[in-house]
C-alpha positions in Angstrom: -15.2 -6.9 -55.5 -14.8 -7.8 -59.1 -11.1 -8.3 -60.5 -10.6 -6.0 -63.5 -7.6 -6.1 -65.7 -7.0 -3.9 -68.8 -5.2 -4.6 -71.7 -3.8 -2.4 -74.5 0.0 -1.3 -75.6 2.4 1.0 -73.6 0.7 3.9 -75.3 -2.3 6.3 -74.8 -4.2 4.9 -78.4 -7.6 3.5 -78.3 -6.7 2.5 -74.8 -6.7 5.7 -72.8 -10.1 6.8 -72.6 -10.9 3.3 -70.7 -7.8 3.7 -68.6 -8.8 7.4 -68.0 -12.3 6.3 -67.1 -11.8 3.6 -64.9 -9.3 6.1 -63.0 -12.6 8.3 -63.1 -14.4 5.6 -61.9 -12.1 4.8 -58.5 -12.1 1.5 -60.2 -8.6 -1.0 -58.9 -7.4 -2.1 -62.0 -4.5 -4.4 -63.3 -3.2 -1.9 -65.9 -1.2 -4.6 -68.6 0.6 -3.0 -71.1 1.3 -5.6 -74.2 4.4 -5.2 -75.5 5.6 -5.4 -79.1 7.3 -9.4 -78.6 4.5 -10.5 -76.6 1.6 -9.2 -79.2 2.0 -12.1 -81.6 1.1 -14.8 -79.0 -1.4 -13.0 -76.6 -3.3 -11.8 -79.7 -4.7 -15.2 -79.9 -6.1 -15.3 -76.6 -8.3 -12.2 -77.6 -11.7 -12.4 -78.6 -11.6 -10.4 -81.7 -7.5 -10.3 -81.9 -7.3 -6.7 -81.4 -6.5 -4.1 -78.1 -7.7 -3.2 -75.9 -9.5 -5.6 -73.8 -11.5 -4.7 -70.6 -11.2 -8.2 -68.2 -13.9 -9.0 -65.6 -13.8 -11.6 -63.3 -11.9 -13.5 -66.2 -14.5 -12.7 -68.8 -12.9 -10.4 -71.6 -15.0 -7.9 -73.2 -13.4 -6.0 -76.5 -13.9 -2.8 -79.1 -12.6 0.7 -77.1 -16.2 2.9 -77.8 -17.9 -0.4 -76.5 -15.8 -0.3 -73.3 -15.8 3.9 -73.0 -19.1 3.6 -73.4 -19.7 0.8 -70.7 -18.1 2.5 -68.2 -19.8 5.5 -69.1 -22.9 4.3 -68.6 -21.1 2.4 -65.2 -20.2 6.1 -63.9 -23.0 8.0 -64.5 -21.2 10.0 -67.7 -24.5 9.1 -69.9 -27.5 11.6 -70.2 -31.0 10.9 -68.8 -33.0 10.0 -72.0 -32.0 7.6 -75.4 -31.5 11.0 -76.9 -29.4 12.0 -74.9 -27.3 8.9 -75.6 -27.8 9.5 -79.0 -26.4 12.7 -79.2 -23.2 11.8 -77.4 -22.9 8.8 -79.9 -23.4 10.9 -82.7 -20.4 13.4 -81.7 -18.0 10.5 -80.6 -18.4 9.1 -84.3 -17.6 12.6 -85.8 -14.7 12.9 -84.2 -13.9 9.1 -84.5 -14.3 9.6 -88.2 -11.9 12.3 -88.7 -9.7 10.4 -86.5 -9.8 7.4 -88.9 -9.4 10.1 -92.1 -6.5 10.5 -91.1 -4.7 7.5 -89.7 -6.1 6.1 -93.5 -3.6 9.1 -94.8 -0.9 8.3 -92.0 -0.5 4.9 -92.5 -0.2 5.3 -96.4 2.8 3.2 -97.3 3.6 4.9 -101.2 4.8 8.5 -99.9 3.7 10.5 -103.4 0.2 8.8 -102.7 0.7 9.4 -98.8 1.1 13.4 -99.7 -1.0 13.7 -102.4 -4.2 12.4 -100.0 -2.5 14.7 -97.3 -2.7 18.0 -99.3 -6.6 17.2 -100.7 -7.2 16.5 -97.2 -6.0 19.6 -95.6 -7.6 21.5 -98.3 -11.1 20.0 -98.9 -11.2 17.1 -95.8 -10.5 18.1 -92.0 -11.6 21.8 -92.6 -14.9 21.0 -92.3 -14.5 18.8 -89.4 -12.8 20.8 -87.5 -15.0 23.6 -87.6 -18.1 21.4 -87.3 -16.3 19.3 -83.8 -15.0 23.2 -82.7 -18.6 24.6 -83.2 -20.0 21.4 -80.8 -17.9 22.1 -78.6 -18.1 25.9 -77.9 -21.9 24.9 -78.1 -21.4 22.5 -75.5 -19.1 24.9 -72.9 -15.9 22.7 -73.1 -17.9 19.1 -73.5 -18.5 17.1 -76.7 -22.3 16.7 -76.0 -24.7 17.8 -73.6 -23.1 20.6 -72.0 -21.8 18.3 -69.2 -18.7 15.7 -68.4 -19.7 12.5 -70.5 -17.6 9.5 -71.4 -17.2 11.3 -74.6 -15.3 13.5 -73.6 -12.9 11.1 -72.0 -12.5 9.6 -75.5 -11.1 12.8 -76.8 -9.1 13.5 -74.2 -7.5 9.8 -74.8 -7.3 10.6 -78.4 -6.4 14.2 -78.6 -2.6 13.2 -79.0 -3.4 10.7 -82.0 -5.7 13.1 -83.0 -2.7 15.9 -83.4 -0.1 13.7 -85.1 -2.4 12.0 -87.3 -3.6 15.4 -89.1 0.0 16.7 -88.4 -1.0 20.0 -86.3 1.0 19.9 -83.5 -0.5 24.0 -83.2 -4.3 22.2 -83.2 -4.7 23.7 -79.5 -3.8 26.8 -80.2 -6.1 27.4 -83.3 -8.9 25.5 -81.3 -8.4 26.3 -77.6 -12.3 24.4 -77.5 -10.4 21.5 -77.3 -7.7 21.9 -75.4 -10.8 22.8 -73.1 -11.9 18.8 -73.2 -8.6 17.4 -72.9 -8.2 20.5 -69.7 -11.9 19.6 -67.9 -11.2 15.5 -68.1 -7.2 15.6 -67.1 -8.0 18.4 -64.4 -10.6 15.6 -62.6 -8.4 14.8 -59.4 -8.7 11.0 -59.6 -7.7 11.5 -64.0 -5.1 13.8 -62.5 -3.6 11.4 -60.0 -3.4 8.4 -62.4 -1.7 10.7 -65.2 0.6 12.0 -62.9 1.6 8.4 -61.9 1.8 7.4 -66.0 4.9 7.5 -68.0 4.5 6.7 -71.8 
């Protein structure tokens, strides 16, 4: 049996929906959680000097939609044609992209600036995709593509608290219960379950 080893920070981040997956998976997995001191050093051993890092029999393989979307494909969370990996591709960049509209806006160090992009973003920005991800969803009965569990679905589950803070709607849920659906149909898999239960961040 291969020796697998995960790497990312004591958070859920980019790193969940692996982590999530591999549970999933029933996959035995060293679950190393990089800590703030030991960053600087261990980022130099990484192939691209980011997190996370999914480690196979020594071999490290990088980029989180690379490895969710290995292990997808691993688990049988894929459809059954290139279209049908197409369209779960397509609907994991949506929501990737309003992700990254709004970490942009979060991590804005001049606070006038910071607000200013805030309020046109509220107003003329995340509308639109939030309607278009909440319109895929209800389309999809609870699942980002295909009607059915896929590894994109595991991706918004992992990001669905990033998700909240970095458009600052901690009520996000309640507005959209379609995604609260996701987050519900991934965490409620027993082996997600177990490994969640057993997680403290």
């Amino acid at each position: 049996m291969s020796k697998v080893v995960f790497y990312y920070f004591d958070i859920k981040g980019r790193g969940e929906a692996c982590r999530l997956l591999l549970a999933y998976g029933g996959q035995q997995f060293e679950d190393r959680r990089i800590t703030a001191e030991q960053w600087p050093t261990f980022k130099l051993k990484t192939p691209f000097g980011q997190l996370p890092i999914l480690e196979i029999d020594g071999k490290q393989y990088a980029q989180s939609l690379a490895i969710s979307r290995y292990l997808g494909r691993k688990y049988g969370l894929v459809g059954d044609t290139p279209e049908d990996a197409l369209e779960i591709d397509q609907n994991v960049d949506l929501f990737i992209e309003l992700c990254l509209k709004g970490g942009q806006i979060m991590y804005e160090r001049d606070a006038a600036r910071k607000e200013s992009l805030y309020a046109e973003a509220v107003k003329n920005v995340f509308p639109d995709y939030l309607e278009r991800l909440n319109s895929i969803i209800n389309k999809n009965n609870g699942h980002l593509a295909l009607g059915k569990l896929t590894w994109g679905d595991f991706v918004f589950a992992g990001l669905f608290d990033y998700f909240i803070k970095v458009l600052r709607m901690p009520d996000l849920e309640k507005k959209y219960p379609a995604f609260q659906k996701v987050v519900d149909n991934v965490y409620s898999i027993p082996k997600v379950k177990s490994y969640s239960d057993s997680t403290n961040y």
